[in-house]
BALO-487525 format. One record per residue: residue number from 0; residue in three letters; chain; x, y, z negated of N, C-alpha, C, O, CB in turn. Coordinates in pm, 1 decimal. Each point is the difference from the previous one (the first is absolute). Glycine has a CB too. Layout:
N
- seq/type/mol/n.xx/n.yy/n.zz/ca.xx/ca.yy/ca.zz/c.xx/c.yy/c.zz/o.xx/o.yy/o.zz/cb.xx/cb.yy/cb.zz
- NUM/ALA/A/X/Y/Z/X/Y/Z/X/Y/Z/X/Y/Z/X/Y/Z
...
***
This chain:
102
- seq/type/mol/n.xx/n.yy/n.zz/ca.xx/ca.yy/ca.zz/c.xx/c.yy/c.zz/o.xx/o.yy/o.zz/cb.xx/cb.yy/cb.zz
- 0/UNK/A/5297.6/17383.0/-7803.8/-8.9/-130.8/-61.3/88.0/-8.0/-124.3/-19.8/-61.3/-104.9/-29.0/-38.5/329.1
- 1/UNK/A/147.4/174.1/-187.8/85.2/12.9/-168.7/-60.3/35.4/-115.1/-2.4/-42.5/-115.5/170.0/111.7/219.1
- 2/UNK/A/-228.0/42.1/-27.3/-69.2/115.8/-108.4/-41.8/-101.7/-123.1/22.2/9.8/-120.7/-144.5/189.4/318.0
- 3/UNK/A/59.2/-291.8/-127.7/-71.9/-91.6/-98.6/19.4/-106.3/-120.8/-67.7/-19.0/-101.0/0.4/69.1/286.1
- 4/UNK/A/170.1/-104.5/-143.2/97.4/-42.5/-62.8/76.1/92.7/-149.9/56.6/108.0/-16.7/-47.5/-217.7/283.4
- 5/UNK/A/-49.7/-8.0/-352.9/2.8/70.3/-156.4/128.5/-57.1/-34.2/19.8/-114.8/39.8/-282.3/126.1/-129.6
- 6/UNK/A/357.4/48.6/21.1/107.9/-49.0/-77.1/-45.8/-27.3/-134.8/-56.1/84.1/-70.2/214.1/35.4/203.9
- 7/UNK/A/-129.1/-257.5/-174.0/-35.0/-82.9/-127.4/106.0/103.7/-104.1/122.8/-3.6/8.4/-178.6/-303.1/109.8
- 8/UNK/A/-12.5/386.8/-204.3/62.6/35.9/-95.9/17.6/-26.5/-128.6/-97.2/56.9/-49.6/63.9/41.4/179.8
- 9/UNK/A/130.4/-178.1/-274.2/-38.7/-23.4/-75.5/-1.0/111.6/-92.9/68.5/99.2/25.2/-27.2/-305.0/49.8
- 10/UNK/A/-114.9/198.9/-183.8/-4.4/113.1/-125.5/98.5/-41.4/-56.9/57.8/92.7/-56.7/-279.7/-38.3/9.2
- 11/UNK/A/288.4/-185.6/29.7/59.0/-3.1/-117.1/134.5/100.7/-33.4/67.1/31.2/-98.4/-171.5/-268.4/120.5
- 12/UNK/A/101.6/255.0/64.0/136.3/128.0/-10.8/-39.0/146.2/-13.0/91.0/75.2/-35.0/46.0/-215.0/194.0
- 13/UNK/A/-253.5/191.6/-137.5/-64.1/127.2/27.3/-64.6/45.4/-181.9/-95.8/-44.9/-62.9/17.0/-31.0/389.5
- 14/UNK/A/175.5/173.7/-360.2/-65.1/-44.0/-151.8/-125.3/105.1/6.3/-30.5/31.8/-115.0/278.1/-105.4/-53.0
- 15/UNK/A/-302.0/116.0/232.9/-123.8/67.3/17.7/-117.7/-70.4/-23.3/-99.9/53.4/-48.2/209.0/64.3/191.3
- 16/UNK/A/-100.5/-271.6/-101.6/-101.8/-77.3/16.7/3.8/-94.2/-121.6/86.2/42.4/-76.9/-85.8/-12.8/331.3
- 17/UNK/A/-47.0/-117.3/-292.5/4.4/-68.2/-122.9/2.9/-133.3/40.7/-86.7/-42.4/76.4/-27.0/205.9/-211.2
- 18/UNK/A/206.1/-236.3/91.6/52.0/-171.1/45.4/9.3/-89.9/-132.0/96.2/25.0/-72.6/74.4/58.7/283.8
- 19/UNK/A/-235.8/-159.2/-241.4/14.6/-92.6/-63.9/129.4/-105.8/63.5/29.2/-102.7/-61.2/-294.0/159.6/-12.2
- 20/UNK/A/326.7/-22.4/185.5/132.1/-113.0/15.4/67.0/86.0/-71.0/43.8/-43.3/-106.5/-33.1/-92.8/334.9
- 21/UNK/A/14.9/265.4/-197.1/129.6/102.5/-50.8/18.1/-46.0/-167.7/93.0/-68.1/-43.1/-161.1/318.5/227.0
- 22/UNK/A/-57.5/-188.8/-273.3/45.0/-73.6/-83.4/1.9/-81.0/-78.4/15.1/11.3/-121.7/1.8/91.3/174.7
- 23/UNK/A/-34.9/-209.3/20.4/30.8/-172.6/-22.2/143.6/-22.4/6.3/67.2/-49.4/-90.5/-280.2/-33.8/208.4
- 24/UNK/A/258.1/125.5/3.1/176.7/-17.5/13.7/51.1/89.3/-94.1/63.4/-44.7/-95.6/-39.4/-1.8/345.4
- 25/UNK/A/-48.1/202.5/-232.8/73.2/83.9/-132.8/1.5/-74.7/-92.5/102.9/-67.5/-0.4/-166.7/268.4/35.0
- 26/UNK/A/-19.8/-226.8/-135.9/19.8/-94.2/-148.6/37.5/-125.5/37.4/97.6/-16.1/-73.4/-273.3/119.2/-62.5
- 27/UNK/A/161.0/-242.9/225.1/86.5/-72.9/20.5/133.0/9.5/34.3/86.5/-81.9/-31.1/-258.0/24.5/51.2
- 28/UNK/A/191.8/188.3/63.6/140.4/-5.6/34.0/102.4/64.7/-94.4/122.3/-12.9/4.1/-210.1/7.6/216.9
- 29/UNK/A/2.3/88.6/-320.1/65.2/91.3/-95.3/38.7/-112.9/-139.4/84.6/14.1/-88.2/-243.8/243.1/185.5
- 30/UNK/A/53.4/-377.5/-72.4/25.0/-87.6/-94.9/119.8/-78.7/35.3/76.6/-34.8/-89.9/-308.4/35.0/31.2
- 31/UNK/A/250.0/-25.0/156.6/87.2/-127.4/74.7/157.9/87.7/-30.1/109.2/-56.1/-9.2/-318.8/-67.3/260.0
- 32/UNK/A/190.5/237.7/-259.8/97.6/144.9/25.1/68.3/-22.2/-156.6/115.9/-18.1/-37.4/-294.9/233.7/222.6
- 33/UNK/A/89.8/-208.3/-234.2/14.8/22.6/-155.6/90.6/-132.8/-62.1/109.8/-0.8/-55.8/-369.6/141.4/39.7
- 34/UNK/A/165.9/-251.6/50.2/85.0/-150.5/-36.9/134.5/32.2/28.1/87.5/20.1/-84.3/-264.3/-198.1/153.9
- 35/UNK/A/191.5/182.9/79.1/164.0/22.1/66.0/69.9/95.2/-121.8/73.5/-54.0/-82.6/-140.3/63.2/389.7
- 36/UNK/A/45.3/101.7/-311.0/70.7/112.7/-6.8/23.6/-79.2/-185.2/107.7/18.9/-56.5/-228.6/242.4/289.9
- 37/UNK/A/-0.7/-350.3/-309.9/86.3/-26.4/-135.3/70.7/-114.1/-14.5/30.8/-57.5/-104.4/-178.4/169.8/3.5
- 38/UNK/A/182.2/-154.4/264.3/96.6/-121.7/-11.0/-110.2/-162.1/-46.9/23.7/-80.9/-89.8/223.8/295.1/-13.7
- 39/UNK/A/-353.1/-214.1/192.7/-55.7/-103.1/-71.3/28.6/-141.6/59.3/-1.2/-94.0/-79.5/-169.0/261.0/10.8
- 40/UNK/A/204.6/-200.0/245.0/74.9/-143.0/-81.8/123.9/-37.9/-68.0/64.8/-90.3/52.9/-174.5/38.1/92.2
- 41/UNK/A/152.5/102.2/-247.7/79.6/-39.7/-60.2/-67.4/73.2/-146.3/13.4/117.2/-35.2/195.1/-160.9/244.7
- 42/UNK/A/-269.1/-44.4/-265.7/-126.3/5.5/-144.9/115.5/85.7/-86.3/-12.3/111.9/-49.8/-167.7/-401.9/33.6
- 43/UNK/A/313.7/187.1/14.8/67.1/58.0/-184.0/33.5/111.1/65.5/67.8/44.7/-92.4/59.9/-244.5/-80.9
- 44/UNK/A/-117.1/295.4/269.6/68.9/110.4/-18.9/-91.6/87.7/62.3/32.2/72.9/93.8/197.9/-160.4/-106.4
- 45/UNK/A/-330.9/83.4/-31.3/-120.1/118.6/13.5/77.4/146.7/-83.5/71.5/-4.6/-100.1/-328.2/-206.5/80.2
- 46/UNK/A/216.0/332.6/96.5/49.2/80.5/15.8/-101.5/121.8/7.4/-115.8/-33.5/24.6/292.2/-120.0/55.6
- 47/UNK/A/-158.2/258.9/-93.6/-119.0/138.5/2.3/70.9/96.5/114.2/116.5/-0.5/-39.8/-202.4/10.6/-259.0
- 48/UNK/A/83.9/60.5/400.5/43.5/36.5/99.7/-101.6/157.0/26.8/-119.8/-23.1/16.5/215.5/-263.9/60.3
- 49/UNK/A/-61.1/411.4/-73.0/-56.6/135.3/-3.7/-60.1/-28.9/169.9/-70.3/88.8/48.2/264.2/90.0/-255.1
- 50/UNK/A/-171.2/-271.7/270.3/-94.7/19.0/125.8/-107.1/-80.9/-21.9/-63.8/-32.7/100.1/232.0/77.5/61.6
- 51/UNK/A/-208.7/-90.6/-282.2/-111.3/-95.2/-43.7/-93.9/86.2/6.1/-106.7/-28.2/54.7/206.7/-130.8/-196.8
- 52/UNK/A/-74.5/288.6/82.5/-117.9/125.9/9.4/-16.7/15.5/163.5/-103.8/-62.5/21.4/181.7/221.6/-266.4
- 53/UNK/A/-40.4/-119.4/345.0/-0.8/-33.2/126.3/-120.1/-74.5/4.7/-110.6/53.5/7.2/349.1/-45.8/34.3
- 54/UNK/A/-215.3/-159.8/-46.1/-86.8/-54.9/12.9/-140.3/43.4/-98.4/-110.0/15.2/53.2/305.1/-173.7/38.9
- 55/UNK/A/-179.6/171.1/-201.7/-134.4/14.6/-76.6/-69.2/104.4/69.5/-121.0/-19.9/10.6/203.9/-47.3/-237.2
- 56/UNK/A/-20.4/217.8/298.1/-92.5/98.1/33.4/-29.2/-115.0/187.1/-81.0/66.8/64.3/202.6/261.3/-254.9
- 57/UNK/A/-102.9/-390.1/230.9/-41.5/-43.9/100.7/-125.0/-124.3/-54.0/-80.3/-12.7/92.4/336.0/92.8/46.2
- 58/UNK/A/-278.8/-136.8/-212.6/-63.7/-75.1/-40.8/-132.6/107.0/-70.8/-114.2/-42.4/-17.8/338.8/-159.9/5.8
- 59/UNK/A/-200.7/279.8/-6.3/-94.3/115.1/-72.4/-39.8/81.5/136.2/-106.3/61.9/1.3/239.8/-30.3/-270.3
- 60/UNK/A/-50.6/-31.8/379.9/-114.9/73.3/79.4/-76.6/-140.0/65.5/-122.9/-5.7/5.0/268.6/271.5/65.7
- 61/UNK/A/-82.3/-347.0/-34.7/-54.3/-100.4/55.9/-135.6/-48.8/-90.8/-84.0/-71.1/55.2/331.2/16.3/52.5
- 62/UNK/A/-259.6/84.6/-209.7/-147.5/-9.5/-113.7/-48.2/77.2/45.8/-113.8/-26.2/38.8/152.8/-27.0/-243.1
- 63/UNK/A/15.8/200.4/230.5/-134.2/123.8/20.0/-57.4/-71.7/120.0/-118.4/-33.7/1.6/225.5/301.7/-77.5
- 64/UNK/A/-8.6/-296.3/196.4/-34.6/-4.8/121.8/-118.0/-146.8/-3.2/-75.5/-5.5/97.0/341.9/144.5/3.5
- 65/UNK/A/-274.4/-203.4/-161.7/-107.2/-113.3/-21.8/-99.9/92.5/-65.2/-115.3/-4.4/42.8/263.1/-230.5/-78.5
- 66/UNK/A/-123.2/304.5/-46.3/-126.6/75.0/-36.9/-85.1/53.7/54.3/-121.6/-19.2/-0.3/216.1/37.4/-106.7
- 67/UNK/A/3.3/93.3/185.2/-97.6/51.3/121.7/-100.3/-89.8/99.9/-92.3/63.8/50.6/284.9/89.5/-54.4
- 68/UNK/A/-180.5/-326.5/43.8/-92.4/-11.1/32.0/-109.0/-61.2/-80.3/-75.9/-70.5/66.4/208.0/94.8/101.4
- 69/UNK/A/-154.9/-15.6/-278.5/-123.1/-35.8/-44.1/-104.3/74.8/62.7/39.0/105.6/49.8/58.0/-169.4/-247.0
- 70/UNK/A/-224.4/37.4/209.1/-70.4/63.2/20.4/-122.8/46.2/-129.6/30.7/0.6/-119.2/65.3/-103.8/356.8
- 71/UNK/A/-207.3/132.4/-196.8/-43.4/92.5/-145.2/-168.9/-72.1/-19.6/-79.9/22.3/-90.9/243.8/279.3/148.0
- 72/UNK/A/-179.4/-390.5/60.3/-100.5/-114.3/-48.0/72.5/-121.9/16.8/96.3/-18.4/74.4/-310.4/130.9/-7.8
- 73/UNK/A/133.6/-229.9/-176.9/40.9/-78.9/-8.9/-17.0/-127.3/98.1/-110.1/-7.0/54.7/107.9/135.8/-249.1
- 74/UNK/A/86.1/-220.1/221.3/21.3/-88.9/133.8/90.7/-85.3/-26.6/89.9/48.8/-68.5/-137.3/106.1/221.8
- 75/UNK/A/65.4/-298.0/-118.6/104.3/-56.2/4.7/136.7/86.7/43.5/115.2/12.9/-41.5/-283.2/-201.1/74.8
- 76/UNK/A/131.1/211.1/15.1/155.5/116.7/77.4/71.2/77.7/-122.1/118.1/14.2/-31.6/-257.6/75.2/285.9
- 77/UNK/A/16.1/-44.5/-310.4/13.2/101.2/-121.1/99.4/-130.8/-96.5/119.9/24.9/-12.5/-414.9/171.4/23.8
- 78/UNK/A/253.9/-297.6/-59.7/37.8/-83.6/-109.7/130.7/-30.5/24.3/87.2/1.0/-86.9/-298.5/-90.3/44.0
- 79/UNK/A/244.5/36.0/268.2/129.0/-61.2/-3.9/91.7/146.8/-21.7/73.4/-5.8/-98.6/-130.4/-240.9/272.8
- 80/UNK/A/62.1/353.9/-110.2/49.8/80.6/-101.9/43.8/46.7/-125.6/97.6/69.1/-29.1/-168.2/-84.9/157.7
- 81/UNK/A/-52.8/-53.3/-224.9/69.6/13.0/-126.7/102.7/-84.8/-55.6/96.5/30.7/-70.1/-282.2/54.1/41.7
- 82/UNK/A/149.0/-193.7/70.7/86.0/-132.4/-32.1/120.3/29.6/119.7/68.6/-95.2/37.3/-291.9/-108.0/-132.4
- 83/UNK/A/239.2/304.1/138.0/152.1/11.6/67.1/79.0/108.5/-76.4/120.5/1.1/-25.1/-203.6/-63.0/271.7
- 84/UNK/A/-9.3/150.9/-277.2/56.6/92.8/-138.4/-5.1/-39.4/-108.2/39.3/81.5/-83.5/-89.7/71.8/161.3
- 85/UNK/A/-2.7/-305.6/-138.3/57.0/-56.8/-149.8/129.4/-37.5/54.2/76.5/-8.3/-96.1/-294.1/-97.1/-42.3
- 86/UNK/A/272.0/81.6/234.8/93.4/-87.1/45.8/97.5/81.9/9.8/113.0/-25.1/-42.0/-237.0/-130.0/147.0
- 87/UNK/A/83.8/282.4/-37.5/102.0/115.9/-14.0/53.4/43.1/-141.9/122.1/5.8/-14.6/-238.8/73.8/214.9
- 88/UNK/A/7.2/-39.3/-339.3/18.1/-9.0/-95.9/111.6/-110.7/-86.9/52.3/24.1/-108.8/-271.3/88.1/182.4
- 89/UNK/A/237.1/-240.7/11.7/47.0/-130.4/-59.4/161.0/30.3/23.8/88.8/-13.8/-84.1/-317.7/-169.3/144.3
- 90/UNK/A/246.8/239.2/110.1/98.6/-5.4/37.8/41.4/121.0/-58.2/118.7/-18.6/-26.7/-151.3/-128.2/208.8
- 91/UNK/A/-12.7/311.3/-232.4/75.2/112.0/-76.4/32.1/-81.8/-132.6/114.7/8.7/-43.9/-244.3/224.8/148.1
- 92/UNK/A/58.9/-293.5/-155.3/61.8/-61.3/-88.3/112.7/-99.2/-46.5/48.8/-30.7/-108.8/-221.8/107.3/134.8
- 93/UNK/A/193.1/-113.8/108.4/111.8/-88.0/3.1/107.3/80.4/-22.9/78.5/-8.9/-94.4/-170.0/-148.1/238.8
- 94/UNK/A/93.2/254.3/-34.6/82.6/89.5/31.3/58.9/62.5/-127.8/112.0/-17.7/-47.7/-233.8/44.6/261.8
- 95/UNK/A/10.5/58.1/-263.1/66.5/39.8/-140.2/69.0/-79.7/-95.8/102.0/34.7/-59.5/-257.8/91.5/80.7
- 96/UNK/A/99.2/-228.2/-32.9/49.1/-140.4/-115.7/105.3/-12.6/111.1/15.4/115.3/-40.0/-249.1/-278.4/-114.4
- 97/UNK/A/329.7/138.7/262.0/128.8/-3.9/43.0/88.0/101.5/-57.1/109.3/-31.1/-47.4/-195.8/-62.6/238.0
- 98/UNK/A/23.0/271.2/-186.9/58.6/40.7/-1.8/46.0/63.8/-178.9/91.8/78.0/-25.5/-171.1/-92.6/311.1
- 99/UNK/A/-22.4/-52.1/-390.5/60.9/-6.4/-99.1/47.7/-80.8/-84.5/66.9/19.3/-101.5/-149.4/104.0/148.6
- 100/UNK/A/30.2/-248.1/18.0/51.8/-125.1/-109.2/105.0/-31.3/72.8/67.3/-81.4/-63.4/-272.7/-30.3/-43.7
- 101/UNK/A/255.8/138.1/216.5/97.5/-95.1/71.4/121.1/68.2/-48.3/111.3/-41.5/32.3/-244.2/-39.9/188.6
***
């Protein structure tokens, strides 16, 4: 009767498999990472910090990793994907503009 009994496994940790949560959090969290690390609530003393790159290569895999699930016909699925990789695009860009204007 055990035998049968399936253990709920998630992908999002298994980088073999391809997760649109994984990287949703990578680039949100690499963004949220990034703010911190240039001192952003406190505006006048924005700051540039060498673990900002840290974050940018985590926000850059977290893009590939949205990439990988597109698929190769087109579908709503296909579109909300893209519009999660303009978003990814929005947030490397933040990132960089922290890490040179600040």
């Amino acid at each position: 009767m055990l035998a049968h009994l399936h253990i709920y496994r998630s992908h999002v940790l298994d980088l073999r498999h391809k997760s649109l949560v994984r990287g949703v959090l990578l680039a949100v969290g690499a963004f949220a990472a990034s703010l911190r690390l240039a001192g952003f609530p406190d505006v006048a003393h924005l700051h540039s910090s060498p673990w900002q790159y840290a974050a940018l290569m985590a926000a850059i895999f977290g893009a590939a990793e949205t990439a990988r699930c597109l698929r190769r016909k087109w579908s709503l699925y296909h579109a909300g994907v893209l519009i999660i990789l303009y978003s990814d695009l929005i947030i490397l860009a933040a990132i960089v503009a922290l890490i040179v204007f600040a």
